[in-house]
C-alpha positions as CSV (number, residue, x, y, z in Angstrom):
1,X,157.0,87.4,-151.1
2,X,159.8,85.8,-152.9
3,X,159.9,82.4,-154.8
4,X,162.7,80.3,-155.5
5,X,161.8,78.5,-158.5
6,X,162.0,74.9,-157.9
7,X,163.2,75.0,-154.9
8,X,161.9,71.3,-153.6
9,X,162.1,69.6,-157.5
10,X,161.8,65.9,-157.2
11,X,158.0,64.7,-155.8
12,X,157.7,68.1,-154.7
13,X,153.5,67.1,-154.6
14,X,154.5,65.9,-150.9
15,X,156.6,68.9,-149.3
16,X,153.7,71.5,-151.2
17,X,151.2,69.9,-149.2
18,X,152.9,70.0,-145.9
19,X,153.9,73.9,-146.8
20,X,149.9,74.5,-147.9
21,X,148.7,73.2,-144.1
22,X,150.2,75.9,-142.7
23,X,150.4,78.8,-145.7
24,X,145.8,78.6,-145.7
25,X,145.9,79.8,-142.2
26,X,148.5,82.7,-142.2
27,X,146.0,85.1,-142.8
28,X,143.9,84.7,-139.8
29,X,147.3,84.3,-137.8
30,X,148.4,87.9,-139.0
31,X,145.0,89.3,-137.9
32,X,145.4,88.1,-134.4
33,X,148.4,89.2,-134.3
34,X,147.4,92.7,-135.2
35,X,144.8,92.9,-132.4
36,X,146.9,91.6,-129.8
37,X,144.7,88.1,-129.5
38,X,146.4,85.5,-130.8
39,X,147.4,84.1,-127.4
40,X,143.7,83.5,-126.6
41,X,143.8,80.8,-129.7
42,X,146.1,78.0,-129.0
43,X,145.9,76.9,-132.8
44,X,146.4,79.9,-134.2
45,X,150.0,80.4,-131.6
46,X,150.9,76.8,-133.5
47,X,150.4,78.7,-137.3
48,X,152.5,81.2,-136.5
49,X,155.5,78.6,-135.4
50,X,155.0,76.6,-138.0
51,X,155.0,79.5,-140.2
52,X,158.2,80.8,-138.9
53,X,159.4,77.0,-139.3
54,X,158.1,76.7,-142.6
55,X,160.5,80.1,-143.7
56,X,163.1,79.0,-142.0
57,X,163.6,76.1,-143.9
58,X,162.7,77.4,-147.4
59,X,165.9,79.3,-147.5
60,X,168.4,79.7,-150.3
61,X,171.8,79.4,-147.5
62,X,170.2,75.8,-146.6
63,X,170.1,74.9,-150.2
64,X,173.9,75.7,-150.8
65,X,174.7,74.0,-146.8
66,X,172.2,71.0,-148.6
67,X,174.7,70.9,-151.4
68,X,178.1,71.4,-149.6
69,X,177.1,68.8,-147.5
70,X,176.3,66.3,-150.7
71,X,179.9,66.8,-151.6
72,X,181.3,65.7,-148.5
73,X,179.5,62.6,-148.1
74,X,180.1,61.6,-151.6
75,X,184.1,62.0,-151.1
76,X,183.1,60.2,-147.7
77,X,181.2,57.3,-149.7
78,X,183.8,56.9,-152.3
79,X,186.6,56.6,-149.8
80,X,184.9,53.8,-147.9
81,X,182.8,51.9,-150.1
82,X,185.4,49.3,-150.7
83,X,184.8,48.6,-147.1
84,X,181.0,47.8,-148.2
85,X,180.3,44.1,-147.4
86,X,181.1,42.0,-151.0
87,X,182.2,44.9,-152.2
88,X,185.1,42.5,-153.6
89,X,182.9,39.4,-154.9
90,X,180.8,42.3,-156.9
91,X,183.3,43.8,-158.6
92,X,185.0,40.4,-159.9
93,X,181.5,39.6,-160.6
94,X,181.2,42.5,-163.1
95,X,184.7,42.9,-164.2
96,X,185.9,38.9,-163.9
97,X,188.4,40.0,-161.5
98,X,189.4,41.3,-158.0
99,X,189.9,44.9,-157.6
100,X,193.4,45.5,-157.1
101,X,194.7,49.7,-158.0
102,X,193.2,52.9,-156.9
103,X,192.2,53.4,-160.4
104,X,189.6,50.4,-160.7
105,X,187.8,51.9,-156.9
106,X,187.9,54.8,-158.6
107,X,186.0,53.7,-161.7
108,X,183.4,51.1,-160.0
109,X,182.3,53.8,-157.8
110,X,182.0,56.4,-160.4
111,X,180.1,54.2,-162.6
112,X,178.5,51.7,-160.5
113,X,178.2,52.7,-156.9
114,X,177.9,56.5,-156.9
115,X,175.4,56.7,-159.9
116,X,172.1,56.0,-157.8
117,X,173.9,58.7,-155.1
118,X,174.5,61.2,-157.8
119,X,170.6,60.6,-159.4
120,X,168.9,61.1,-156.2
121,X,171.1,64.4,-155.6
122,X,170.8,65.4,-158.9
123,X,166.7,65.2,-159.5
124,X,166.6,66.9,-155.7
125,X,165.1,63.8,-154.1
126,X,168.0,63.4,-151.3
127,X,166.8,67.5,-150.9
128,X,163.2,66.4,-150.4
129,X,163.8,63.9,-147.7
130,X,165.8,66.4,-145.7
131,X,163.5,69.6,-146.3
132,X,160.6,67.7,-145.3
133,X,162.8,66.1,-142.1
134,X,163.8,69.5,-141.2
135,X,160.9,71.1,-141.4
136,X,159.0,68.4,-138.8
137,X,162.5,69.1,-136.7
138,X,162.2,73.1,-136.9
139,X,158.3,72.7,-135.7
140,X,158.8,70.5,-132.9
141,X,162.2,72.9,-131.7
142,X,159.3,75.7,-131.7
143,X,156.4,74.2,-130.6
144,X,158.8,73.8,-127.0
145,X,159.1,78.1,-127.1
146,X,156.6,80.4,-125.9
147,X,155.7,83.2,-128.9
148,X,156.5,87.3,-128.2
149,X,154.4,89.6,-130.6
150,X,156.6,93.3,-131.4
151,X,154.5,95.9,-132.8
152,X,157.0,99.4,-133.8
153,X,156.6,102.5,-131.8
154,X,157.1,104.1,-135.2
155,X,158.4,103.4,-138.7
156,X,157.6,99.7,-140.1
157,X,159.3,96.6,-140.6
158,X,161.1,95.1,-143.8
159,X,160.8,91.6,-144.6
160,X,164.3,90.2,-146.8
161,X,163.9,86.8,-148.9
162,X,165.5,84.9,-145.6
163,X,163.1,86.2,-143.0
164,X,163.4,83.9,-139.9
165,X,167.1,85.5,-138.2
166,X,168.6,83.2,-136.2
167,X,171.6,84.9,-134.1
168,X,174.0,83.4,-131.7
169,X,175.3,85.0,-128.5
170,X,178.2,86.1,-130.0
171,X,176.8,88.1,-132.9
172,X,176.8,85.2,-136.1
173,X,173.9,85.0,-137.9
174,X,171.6,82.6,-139.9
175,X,172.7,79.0,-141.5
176,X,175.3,80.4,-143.2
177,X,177.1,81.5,-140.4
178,X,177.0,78.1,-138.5
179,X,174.0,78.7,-136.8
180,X,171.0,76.7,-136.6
181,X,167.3,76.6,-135.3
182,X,168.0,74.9,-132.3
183,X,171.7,76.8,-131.3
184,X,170.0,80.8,-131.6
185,X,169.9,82.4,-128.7
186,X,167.3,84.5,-130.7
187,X,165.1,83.5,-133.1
188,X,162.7,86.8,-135.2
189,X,160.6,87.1,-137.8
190,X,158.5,90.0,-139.4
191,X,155.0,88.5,-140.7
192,X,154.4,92.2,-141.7
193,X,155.2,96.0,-141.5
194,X,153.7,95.7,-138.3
195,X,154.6,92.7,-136.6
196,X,157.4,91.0,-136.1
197,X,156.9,87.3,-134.1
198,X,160.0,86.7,-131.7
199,X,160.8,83.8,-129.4
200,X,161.0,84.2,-125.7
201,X,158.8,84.4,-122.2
202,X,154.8,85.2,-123.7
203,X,154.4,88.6,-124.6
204,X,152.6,91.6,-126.5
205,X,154.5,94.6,-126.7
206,X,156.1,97.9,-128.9
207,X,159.8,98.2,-129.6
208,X,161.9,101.8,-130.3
209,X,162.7,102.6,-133.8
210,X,166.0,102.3,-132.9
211,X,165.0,98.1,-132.1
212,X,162.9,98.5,-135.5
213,X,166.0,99.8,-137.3
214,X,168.6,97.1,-135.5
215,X,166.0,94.6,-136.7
216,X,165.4,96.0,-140.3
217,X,169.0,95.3,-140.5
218,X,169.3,91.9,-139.7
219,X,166.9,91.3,-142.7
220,X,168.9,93.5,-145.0
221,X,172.5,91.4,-144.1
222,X,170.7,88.2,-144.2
223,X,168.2,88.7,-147.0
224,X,169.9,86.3,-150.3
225,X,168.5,88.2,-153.1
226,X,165.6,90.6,-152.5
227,X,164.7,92.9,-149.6
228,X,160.8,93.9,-149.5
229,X,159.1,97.5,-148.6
230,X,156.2,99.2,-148.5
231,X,156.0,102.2,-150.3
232,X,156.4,105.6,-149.1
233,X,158.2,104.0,-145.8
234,X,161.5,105.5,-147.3
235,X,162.8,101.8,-145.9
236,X,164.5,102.3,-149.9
237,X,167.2,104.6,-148.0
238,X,167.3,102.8,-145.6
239,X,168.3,99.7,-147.6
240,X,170.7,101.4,-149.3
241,X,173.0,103.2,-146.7
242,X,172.7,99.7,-145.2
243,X,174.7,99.4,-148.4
244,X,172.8,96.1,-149.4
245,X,173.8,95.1,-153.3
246,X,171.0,92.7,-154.5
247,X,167.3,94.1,-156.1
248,X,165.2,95.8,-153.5
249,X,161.6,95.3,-154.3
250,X,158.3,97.3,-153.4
251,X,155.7,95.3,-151.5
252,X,152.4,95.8,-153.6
C-alpha cells in the first residue's frame, strides 16, 4: 500500500498505536472474507470497520481540508481576540499602553497570541488531536452499519491511495467533494482484488464486471497519487483510458 510520510508528525507514538490495534488483525479479517465467514465472527465484522475507518481517515484530501480549515480559524482568532477577556489590561501590560490602531491587534496577535496557534499547527499536534478524534468518530458512525462482502463475477479490483469512496446521492465524491463519513449514501472499500467491503443490509455476494469496472473507477478518480494493480490483470489499460495522470503502481 501507499505511505504518506509523516503523515501524523507531532507525538505520532499515540495515533501509531491506535492504527497498529487494528492493522495486526487485517489479515485474518481478509481471510474470512475470502471464505464467506466473517459474519460468523462478531470481532472480526468490528476489524474490518475499523479498518475501513482507519483508511478513511489516513487520507491526503483530509490533510489539505485539516489545513484549509487551520487558516480559517486563525483569520477567525485574529479577528476576535481583542474580544478575549483582558485582552486590553495584557497588552498595556506588555507594551505600557492601551491598544488603540488596527496595526498594534495586528502585531500582538502575530507575535504574542497566535504564536502558540501557529506552533501547535505547525509541529502537526492540532493534526493529531483531530486525526485521533476522527478516527474514534469514523468507528462509532460504522460500528451503527451492518457490513456487505462483493466478491467479482470476473476481472479484479484496484485499490487507489484513497480507498474508502464515500459518494453522495447526487454523484460527489470523497472529502474533497464535501462529503463526509457520516453524509454517504454509500460507503466501499476494496481490502483486495477480491473483495471489496460495502455498507448496507448484511450480505455475501458477486457483482458484474460492469459493477467491478464502475467501482475500479471510483478508486482511479479518487486515488491522490498512486493507483495499485496486480499484474497481468491489464487493470494498467484500464487506468489509463480512465485517463488517470498520477504513477500507477504494480502490487507485488
Amino acid at each position: 500500500m501507499g505511505k504518506i510520510t509523516n503523515f501524523v508528525s507531532q507525538a505520532s507514538g499515540s495515533a501509531e498505536r491506535l492504527w497498529s490495534e487494528v492493522e495486526t488483525r487485517i489479515p485474518q479479517a481478509i481471510k474470512l472474507c475470502e471464505s464467506d465467514m466473517l459474519h460468523a465472527y462478531s470481532g472480526d465484522i468490528g476489524v474490518v470497520r475499523d479498518t475501513v475507518a482507519l483508511h478513511y481517515i489516513r487520507n491526503r484530501a483530509l490533510l489539505k481540508i485539516h489545513r484549509d480549515s487551520y487558516a480559517l480559524a486563525r483569520q477567525a482568532r485574529r479577528a476576535n481576540a481583542h474580544q478575549l477577556p483582558g485582552y486590553a489590561q495584557d497588552f498595556e501590560r506588555r507594551f505600557g499602553r492601551p491598544p488603540v490602531s488596527a496595526e498594534d491587534h495586528a502585531f500582538f496577535f502575530e507575535m504574542v497570541l497566535g504564536r502558540q496557534f501557529d506552533e501547535d499547527f505547525q509541529s502537526g499536534l492540532l493534526f493529531r488531536h483531530s486525526v485521533e478524534r476522527q478516527f474514534l468518530r469514523s468507528k462509532e458512525w460504522l460500528a451503527r452499519h451492518q457490513v456487505q462482502i462483493l466478491h467479482p463475477a470476473s476481472g479484479s479490483f484496484l485499490v487507489g491511495d484513497a480507498p474508502v469512496i464515500t459518494i453522495s446521492k447526487d454523484g460527489r465524491m470523497g472529502p474533497s467533494e464535501g462529503v463526509a463519513l457520516d453524509g454517504a449514501s454509500q460507503v466501499i472499500m476494496p481490502l483486495s482484488p477480491k473483495i471489496v467491503i460495502a455498507f448496507g443490509p448484511q450480505a455475501v455476494g458477486q457483482v458484474p464486471l460492469e459493477t467491478v469496472e464502475e467501482l475500479n473507477r471510483y478508486q482511479v478518480r479518487a486515488a491522490n497519487e498512486f493507483v495499485y494493480v496486480t499484474p497481468g490483470s491489464g487493470l494498467e489499460d484500464f487506468v489509463r483510458l480512465t485517463r488517470f495522470t498520477p504513477t500507477v503502481t504494480r502490487r507485488s
